[in-house]
C-alpha positions as CSV (number, residue, x, y, z in Angstrom):
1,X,-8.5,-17.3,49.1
2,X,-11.0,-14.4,48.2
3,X,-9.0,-11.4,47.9
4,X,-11.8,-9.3,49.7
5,X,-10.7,-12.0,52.6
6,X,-6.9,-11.1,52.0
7,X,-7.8,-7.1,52.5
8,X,-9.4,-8.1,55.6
9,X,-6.7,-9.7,57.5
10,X,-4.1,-6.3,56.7
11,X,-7.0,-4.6,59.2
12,X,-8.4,-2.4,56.4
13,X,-11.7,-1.6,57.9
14,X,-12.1,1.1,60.9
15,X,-9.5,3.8,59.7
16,X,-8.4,6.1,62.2
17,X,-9.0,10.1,61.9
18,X,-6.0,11.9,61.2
19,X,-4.4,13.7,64.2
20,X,-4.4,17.7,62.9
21,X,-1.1,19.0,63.4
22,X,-0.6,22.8,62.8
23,X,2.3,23.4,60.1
24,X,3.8,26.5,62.3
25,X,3.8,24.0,65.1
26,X,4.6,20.7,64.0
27,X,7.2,18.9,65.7
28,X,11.1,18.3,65.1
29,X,12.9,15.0,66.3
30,X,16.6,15.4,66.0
31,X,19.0,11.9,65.2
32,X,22.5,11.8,67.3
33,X,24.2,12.9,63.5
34,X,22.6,16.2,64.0
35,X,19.5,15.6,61.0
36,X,15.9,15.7,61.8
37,X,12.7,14.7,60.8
38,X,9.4,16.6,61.1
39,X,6.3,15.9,61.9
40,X,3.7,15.6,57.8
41,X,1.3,18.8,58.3
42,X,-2.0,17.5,58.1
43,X,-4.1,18.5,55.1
44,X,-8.0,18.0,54.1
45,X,-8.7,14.9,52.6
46,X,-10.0,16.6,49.7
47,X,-13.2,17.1,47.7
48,X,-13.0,13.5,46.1
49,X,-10.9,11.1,48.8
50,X,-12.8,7.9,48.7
51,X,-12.5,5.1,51.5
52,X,-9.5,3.2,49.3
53,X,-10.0,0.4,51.8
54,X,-13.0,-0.3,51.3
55,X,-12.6,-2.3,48.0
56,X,-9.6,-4.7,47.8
57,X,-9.4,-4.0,44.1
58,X,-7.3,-1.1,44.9
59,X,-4.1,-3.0,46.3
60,X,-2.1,-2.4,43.5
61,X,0.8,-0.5,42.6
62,X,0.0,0.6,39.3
63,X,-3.2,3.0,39.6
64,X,-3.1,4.3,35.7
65,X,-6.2,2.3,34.1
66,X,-6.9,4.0,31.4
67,X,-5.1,7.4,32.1
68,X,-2.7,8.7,29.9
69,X,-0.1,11.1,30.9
70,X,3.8,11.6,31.3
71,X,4.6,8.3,33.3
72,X,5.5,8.7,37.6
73,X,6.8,6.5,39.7
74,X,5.7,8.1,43.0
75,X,7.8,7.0,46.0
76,X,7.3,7.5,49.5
77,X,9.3,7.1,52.6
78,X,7.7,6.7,55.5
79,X,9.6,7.5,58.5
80,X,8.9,7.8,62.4
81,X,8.8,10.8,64.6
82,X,10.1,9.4,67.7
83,X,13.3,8.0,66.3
84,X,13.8,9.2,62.4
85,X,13.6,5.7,61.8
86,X,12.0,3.7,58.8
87,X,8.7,2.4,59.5
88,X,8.5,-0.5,57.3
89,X,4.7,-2.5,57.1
90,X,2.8,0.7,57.4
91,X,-0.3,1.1,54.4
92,X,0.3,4.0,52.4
93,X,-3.1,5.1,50.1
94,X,-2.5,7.9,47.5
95,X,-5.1,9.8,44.8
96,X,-5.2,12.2,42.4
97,X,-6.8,14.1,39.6
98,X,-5.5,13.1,36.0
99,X,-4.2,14.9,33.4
100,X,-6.7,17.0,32.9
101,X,-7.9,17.7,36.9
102,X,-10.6,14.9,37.0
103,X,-11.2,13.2,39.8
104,X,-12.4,9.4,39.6
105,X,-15.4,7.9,41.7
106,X,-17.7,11.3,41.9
107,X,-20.1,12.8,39.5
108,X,-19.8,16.7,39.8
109,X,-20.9,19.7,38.2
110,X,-16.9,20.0,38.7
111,X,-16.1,16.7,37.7
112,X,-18.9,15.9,35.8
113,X,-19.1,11.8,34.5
114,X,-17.0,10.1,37.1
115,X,-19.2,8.4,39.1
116,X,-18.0,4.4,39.2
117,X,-14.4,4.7,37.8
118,X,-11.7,4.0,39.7
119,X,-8.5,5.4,38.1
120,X,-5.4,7.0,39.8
121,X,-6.4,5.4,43.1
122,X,-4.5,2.7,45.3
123,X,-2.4,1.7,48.3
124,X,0.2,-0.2,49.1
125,X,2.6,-1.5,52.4
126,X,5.9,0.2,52.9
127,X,8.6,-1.8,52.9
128,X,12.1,-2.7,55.1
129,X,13.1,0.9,54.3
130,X,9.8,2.4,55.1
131,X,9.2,3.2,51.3
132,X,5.9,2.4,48.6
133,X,6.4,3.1,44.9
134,X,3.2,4.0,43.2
135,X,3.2,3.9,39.1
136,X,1.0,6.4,37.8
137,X,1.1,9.8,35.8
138,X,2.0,13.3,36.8
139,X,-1.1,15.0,37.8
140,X,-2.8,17.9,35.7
141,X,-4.1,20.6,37.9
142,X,-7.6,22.7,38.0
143,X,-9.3,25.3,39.0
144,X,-8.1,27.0,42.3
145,X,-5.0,24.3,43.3
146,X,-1.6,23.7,42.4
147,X,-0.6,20.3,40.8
148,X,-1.0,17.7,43.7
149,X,-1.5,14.4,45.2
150,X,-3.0,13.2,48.4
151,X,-2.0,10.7,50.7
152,X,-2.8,8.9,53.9
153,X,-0.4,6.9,56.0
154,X,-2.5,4.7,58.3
155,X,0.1,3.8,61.0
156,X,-2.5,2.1,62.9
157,X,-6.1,1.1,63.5
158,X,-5.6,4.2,66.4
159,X,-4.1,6.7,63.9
160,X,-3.6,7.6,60.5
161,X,-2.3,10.8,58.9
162,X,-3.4,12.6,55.8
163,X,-1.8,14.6,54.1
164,X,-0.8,16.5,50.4
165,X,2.2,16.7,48.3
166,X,3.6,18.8,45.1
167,X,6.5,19.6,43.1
168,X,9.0,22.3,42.2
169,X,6.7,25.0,39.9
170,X,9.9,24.9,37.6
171,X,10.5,20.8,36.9
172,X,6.5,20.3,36.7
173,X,5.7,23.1,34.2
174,X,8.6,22.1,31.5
175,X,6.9,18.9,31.5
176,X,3.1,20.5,30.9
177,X,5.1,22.2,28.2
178,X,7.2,19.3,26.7
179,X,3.7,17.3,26.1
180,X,1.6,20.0,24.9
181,X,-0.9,16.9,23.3
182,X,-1.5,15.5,26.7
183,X,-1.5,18.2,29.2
184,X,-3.8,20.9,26.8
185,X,-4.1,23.2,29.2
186,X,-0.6,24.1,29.7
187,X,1.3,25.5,32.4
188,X,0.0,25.3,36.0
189,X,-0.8,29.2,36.3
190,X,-0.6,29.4,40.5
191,X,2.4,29.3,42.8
192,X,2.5,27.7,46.3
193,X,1.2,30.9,48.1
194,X,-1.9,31.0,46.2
195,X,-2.8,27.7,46.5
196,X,-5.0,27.2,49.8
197,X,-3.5,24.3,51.2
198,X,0.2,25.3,51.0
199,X,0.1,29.0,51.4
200,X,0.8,28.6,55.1
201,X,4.2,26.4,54.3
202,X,5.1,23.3,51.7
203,X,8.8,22.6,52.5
204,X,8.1,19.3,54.0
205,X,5.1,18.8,51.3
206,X,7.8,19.2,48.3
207,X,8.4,16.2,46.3
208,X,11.4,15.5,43.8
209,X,10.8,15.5,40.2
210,X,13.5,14.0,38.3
211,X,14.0,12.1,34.7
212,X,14.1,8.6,34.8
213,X,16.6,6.9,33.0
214,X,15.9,3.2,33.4
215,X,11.9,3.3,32.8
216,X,11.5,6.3,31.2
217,X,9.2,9.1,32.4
218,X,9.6,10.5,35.9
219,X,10.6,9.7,39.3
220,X,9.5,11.2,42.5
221,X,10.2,10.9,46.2
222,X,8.7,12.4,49.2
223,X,10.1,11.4,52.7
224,X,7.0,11.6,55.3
225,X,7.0,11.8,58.8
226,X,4.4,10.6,61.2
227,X,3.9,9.9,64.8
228,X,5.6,6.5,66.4
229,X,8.4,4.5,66.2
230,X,8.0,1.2,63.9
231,X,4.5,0.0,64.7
232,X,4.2,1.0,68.3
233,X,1.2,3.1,67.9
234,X,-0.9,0.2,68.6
235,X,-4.5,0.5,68.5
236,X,-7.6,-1.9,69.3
237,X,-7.2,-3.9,66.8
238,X,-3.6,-4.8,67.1
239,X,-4.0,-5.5,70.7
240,X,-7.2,-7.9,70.0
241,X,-5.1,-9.9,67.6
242,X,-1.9,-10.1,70.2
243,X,-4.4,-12.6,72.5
244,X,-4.1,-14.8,69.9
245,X,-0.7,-14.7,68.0
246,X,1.8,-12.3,66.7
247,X,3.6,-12.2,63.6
248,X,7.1,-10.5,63.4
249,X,9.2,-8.8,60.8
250,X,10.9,-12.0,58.6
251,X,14.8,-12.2,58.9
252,X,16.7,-11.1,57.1
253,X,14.8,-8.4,55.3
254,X,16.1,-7.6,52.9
255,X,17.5,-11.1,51.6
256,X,18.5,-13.3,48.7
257,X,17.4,-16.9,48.9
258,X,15.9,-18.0,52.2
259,X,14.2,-16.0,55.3
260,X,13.0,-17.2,58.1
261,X,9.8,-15.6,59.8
262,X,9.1,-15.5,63.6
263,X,5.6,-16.1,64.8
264,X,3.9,-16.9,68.8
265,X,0.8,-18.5,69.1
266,X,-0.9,-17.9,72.4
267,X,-2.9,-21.3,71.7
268,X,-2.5,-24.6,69.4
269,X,-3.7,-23.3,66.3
270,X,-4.0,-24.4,62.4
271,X,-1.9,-22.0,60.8
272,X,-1.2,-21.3,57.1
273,X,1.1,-18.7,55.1
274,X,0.3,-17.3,52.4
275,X,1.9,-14.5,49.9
276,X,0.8,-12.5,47.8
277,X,2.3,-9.8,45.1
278,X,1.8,-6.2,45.4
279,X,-1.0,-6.7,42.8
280,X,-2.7,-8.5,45.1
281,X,-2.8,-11.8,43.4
282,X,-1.8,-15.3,45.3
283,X,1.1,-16.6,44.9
284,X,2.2,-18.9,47.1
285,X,0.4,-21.1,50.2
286,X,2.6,-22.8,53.0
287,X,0.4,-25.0,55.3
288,X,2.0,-26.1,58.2
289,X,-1.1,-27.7,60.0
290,X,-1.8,-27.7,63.4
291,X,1.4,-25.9,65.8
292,X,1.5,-25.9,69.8
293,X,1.6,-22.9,71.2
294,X,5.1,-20.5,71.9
295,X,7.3,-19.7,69.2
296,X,7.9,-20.7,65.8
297,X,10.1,-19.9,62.9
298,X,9.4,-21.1,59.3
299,X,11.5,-20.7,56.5
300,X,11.0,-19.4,53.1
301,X,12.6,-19.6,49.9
302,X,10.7,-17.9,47.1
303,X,12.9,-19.7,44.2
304,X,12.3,-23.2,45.4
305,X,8.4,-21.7,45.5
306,X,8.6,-20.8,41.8
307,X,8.5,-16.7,43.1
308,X,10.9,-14.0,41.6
309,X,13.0,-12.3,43.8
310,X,10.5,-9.0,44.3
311,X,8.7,-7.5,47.3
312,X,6.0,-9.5,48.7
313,X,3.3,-9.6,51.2
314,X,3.3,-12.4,53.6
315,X,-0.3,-13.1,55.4
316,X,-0.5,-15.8,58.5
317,X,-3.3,-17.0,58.8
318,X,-4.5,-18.7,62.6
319,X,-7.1,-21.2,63.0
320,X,-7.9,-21.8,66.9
321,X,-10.4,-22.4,69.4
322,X,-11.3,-18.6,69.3
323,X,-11.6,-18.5,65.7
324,X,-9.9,-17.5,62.4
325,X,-7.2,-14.6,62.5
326,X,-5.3,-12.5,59.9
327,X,-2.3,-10.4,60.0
328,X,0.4,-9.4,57.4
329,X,4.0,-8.4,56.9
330,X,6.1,-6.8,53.8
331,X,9.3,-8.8,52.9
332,X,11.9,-7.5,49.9
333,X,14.1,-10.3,48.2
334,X,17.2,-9.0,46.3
335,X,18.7,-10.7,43.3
């Protein structure tokens, strides 16, 4: 399979506007333990935001290239508004400048040279927990803004929301300082309020930034919250592809050896599975050749497929009367 083919059937064409939400007004969901969640405040898309969807090659996790910098691992935890709930499946796109405020993709007087690279861009699909790990390097900064990185979490084809994060002032410019070679402008000179995106709040726009002591570098996390519970802001798209079949979350997820995942075909259909990494690369093909309609479970067990125990993206793929249809699920396997 073509990858270009795979990016088509996660429904990566068509992506929703952002719903603006004011930051003075954004809205608070409260568990039964007393915690709450509140509602990402939406932010520009930037100077330099680039349809990531439009090009398959960025379905990766690691978004470096050629960038050097202090090593990230940027993780985000997508949860719902309605419930405070993980939303796991959800496609999670993040850019940013690198070390030195450059953006990729754009020739500017600003960002002069760019034009055709691709660096410190990519998405990926959140996971059981509702979370996507991004390895790339801590941002410099430029002219006018605070260190920062973008992101967009496109719930469905109906809505996606975009938004910014950064880090404590404190944590960020130590590391400027402990790599004077790499970051050779040095410390980040402005503080929230004079930035023009988070004078008017960043508390739920503030990212950890902590050692890590396993991979070296940095580690990050940002819980975000956006409107819906699981996947029920269903758009056109998802409601199209429900006349044919539908394709549920595998059980259990997480596991350690076998799942089993649940499908319903509205009409006898070919119908293959496929998986792939969260490179994008194919790594596995189950063919189970022409089913009935009504419900189905299939099994899967990645060690008799040759796979590692790792997150993976599962693709079905249906072949009826109507024609040839595509969704996609996120399953984790544990060691």
């Amino acid at each position: 399979m073509k990858r270009k083919d795979f990016i088509k059937g996660l429904g990566l064409t068509g992506l929703g506007l952002a719903i603006p939400v004011s930051k003075s007004t954004a809205s608070v969901c409260r568990t039964a333990g007393g915690s709450e969640c509140v509602l990402i405040p939406s932010e520009t898309a930037g100077p330099f935001p680039l349809d990531l969807t439009d090009n398959p090659f960025y379905f990766r996790q690691d978004i470096r290239e050629d960038r050097e910098g202090v090593v990230l691992r940027q993780r985000l935890r997508i949860i719902g508004l309605d419930n405070c709930e993980p939303m796991a499946n959800v496609r999670v796109n993040i850019w940013h400048c690198d070390k030195d405020g450059r953006y990729s993709g754009y020739n500017h007087p600003q960002n002069p040279g760019q034009a055709g690279l691709t660096y410190l861009r990519g998405y990926q699909i959140a996971d059981a927990n509702g979370e996507v790990e991004f390895i790339t390097i801590l941002p410099g900064w430029y002219t006018g803004r605070i260190c920062h990185i973008h992101f967009q979490v496109y719930v469905s084809s109906a809505y996606a929301a975009i938004s910014q994060l950064t880090y404590p002032i404190d944590e960020k410019n130590a590391i400027y300082a402990d790599h004077p070679s790499l970051y050779t402008k040095g410390a980040d000179p402005l503080g929230y309020l004079q930035d023009a995106v988070f004078a008017d709040g960043y508390a739920y726009q503030l990212a950890t930034l902590e050692e890590d002591p396993v991979n070296g570098g940095y580690t990050s996390l940002l819980e975000v919250t956006v409107e819906g519970e699981g996947m029920t802001g269903i758009g056109y798209a998802e409601r199209e592809m429900a006349k044919q079949f539908t394709l549920a979350q595998n059980r259990p997820n997480p596991f350690s050896g076998e799942t089993n995942i649940p499908f319903h075909l509205a009409h006898p259909a070919e119908v293959r599975l496929r998986l792939f990494d969260l490179n994008g690369r194919e790594v596995g093909l189950l063919d189970f050749g022409r089913l009935s309609s009504g419900d189905h479970l299939v099994p899967v067990h990645l060690q008799a497929m040759g796979l590692p125990p790792a997150s993976h993206v599962y693709q079905l793929e249906v072949n009826n009367a109507n024609g040839i249809f595509k969704t996609c699920r996120l399953m984790t396997a544990g060691r």
